[in-house]
C-alpha positions as CSV (number, residue, x, y, z in Angstrom):
1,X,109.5,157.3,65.2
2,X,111.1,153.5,64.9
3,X,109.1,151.5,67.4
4,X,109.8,148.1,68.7
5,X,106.7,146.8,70.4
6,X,106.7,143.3,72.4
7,X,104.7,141.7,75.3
8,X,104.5,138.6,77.1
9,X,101.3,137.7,76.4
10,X,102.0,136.5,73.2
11,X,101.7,138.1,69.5
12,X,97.6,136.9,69.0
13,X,97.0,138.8,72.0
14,X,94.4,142.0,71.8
15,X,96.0,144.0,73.9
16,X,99.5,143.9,71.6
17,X,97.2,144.2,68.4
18,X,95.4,147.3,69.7
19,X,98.6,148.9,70.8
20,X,100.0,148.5,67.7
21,X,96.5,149.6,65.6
22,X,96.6,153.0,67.2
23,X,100.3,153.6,67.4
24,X,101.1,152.4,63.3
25,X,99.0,155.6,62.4
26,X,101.9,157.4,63.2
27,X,104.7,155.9,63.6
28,X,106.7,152.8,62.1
29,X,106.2,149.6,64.6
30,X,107.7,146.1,64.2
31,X,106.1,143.3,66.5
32,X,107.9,141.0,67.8
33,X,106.2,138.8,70.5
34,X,105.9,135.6,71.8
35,X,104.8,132.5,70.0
36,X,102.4,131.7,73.0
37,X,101.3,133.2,76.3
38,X,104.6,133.6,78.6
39,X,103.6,135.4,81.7
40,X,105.4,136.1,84.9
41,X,108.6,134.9,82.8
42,X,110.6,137.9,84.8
43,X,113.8,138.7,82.7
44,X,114.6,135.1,81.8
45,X,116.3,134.9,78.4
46,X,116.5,131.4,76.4
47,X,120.0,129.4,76.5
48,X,120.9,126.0,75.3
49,X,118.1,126.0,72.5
50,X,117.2,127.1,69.5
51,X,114.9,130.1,68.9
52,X,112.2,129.6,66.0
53,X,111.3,133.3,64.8
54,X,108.4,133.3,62.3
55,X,106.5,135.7,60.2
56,X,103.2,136.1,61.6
57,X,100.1,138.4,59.6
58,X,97.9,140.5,61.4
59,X,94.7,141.1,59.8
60,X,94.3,144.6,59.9
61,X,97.6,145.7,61.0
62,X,100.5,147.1,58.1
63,X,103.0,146.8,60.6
64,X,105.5,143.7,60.1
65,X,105.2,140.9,63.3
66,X,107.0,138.4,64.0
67,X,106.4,135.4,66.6
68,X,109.5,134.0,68.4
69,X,109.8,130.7,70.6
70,X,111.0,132.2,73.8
71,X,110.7,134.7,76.4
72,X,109.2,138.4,76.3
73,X,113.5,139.4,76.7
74,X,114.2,136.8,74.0
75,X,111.8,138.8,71.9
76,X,113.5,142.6,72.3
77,X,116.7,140.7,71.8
78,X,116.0,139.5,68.8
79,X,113.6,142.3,67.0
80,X,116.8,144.8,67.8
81,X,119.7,142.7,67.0
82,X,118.3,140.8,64.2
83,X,115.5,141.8,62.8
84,X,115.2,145.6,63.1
85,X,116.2,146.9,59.5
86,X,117.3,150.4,61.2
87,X,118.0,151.8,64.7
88,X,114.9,151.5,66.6
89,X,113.8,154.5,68.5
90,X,111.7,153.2,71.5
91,X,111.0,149.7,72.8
92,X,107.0,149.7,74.0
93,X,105.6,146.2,75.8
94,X,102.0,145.8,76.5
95,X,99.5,146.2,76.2
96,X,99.5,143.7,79.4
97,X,96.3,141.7,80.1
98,X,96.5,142.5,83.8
99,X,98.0,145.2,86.4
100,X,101.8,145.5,86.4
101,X,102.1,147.1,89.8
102,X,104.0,147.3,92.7
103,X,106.4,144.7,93.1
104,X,104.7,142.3,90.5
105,X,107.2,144.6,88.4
106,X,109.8,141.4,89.3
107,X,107.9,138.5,88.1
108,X,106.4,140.3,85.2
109,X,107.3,139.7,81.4
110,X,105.8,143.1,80.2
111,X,108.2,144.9,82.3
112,X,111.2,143.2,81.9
113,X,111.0,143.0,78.2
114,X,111.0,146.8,78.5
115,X,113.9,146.7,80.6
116,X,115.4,144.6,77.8
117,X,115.3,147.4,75.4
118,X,116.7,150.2,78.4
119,X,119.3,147.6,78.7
120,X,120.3,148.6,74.6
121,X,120.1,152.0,76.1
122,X,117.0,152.6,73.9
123,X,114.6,154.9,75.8
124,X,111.1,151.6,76.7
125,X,108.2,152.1,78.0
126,X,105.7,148.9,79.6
127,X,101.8,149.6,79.8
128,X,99.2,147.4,81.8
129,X,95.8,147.3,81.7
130,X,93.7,146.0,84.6
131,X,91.4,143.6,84.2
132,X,87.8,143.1,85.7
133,X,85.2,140.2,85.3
134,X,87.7,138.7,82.3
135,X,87.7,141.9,80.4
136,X,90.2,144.6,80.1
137,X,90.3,148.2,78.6
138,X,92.7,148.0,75.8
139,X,91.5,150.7,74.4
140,X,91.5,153.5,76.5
141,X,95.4,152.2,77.5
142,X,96.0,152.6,74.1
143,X,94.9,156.4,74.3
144,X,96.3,157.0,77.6
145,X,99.8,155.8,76.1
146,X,99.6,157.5,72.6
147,X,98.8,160.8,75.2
148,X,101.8,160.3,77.3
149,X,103.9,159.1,74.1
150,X,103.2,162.8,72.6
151,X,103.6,165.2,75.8
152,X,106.7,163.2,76.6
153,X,108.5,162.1,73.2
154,X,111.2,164.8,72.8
155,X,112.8,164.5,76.1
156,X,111.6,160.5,76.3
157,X,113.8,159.8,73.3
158,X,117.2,161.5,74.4
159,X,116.7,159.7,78.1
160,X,117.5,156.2,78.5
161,X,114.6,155.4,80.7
162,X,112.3,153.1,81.7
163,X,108.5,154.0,82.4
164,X,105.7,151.7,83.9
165,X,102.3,152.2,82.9
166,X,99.0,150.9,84.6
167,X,95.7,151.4,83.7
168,X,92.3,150.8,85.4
169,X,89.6,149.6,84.0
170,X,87.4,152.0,83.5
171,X,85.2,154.3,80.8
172,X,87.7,157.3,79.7
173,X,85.0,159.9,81.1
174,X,85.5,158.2,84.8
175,X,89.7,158.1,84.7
176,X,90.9,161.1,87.7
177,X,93.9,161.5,85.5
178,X,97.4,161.0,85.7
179,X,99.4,159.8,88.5
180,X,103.4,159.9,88.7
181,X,104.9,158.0,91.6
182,X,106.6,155.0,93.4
183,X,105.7,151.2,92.9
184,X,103.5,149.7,96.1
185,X,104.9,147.0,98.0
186,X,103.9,143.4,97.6
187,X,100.4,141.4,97.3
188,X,101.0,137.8,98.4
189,X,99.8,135.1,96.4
190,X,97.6,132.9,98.3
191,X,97.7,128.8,98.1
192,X,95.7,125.8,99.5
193,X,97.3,122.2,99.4
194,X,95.7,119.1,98.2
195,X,97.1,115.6,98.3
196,X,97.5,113.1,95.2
197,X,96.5,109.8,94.7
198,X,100.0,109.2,94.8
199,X,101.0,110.6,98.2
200,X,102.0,113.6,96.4
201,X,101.3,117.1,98.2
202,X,100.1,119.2,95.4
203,X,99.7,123.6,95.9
204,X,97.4,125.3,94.2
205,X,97.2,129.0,93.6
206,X,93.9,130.0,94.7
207,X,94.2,133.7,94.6
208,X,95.6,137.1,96.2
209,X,95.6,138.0,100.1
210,X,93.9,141.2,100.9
211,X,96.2,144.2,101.4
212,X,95.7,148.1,101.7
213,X,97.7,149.7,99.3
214,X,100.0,152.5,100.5
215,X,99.5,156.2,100.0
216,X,101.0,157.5,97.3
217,X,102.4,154.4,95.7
218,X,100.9,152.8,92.0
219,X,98.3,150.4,94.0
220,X,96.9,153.3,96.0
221,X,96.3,155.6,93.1
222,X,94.6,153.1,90.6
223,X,92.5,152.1,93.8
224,X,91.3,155.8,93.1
225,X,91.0,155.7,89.4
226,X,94.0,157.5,88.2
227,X,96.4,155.9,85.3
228,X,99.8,155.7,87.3
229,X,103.6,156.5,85.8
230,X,106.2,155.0,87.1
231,X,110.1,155.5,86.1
232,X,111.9,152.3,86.9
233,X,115.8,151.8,87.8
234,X,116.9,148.1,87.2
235,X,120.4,148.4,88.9
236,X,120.6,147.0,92.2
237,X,123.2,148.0,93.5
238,X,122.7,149.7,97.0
239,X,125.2,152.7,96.4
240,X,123.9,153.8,100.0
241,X,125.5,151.1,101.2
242,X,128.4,150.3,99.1
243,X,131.0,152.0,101.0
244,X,129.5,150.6,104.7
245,X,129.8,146.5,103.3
246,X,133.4,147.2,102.5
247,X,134.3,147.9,106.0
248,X,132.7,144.6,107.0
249,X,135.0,142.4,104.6
């Protein structure tokens, strides 16, 4: 299988390297990621300026990568309309330095640049790794997604689909299993406020509120241990209420 793997966390970062070491034993990867670290970009694409794609080698990789001045959708963008030499099968972002769940799934990079490749209606897949104490698990997310890669590939490929991936950090012995379910809700981002020297009022982001995840959602199960699935929809329309608004106007 043709696989187009990007991140947002840019193209020197381990967890995109150690996807791509244990996924090139079997399939045929291109990287293409970003030249540095662009996190919580959402789906923003690059307008107005010039893109600067580069040939990048990674030691110990046989897979061709490329580094590209703009966002993780920039990246999908261009690996499938410009430098993909044939039809790619399966867009793959990650491995993320950091939990993609709930709905951090809007601000983040990883997931949109998976979105990206849905958009192309190419079948993409984002996977997040949680980190503790600076560290994170890259390798057993790598496992975990070659594992759900193989049980789901033949139906994965003819569905154009979008699946979230998070996995905790923890020794592959101590993982519950598998988990497929709905995102949580939000985690507010906490702030304190200083004042410059120049009368300025200045925030700074000084961490994450404390909030009980609810049953049955992403949060709740990685709480537990488990690696959690999610399959994503990225139209908003609300067909629910579609025919309701149009007696309003």
């Amino acid at each position: 299988m043709r696989i187009l793997l990007a991140n947002d966390d840019g193209i020197m970062a381990e967890g995109i390297y150690t996807l791509a070491k244990e996924l090139e034993k079997d399939h045929e990867i291109i990287i293409v990621a970003p030249d540095v670290q662009r996190s919580a970009q959402s789906h923003a694409i690059t307008l107005g300026q010039d893109l600067i794609v580069k040939e990048v080698e990674l030691e110990g990789l046989k897979s061709k990568s490329y580094s590209v001045s703009g966002t993780p959708a920039d990246c999908v963008r261009v690996g499938l309309e410009v430098l993909a030499e044939r039809q790619i099968d399966l867009v793959l972002s990650g491995i993320n330095f950091g939990f993609n769940s709930g709905m951090d799934i809007l601000y983040s990079g990883t997931v949109s640049a998976a979105i990206e490749g849905n958009i192309y209606k190419i079948p993409s897949i984002a996977i997040s790794a949680e980190v503790k104490e600076g560290n994170a698990r890259f390798d057993i997310a790598a496992k975990y997604t070659r594992q759900i890669l193989e049980s789901s590939m033949d139906k994965l490929v003819k569905s154009n689909i979008v699946l979230n991936i998070n996995v905790p950090y923890r020794d592959e012995e101590d993982i519950l299993g598998i988990k497929i379910c709905k995102i949580g809700g939000p985690i507010y981002d906490d702030y304190f406020m200083e004042h410059s020297e120049t009368g300025e009022k200045v925030l700074k982001l000084k961490g994450r509120k404390d909030m009980e995840a609810e049953e049955a959602t992403d949060r709740f199960y990685l709480n537990e241990g488990y690696v959690t699935v999610t399959p994503l929809y990225y139209n908003l329309t609300n067909f629910r209420l579609l025919e309701e608004v149009k007696t309003w106007i």
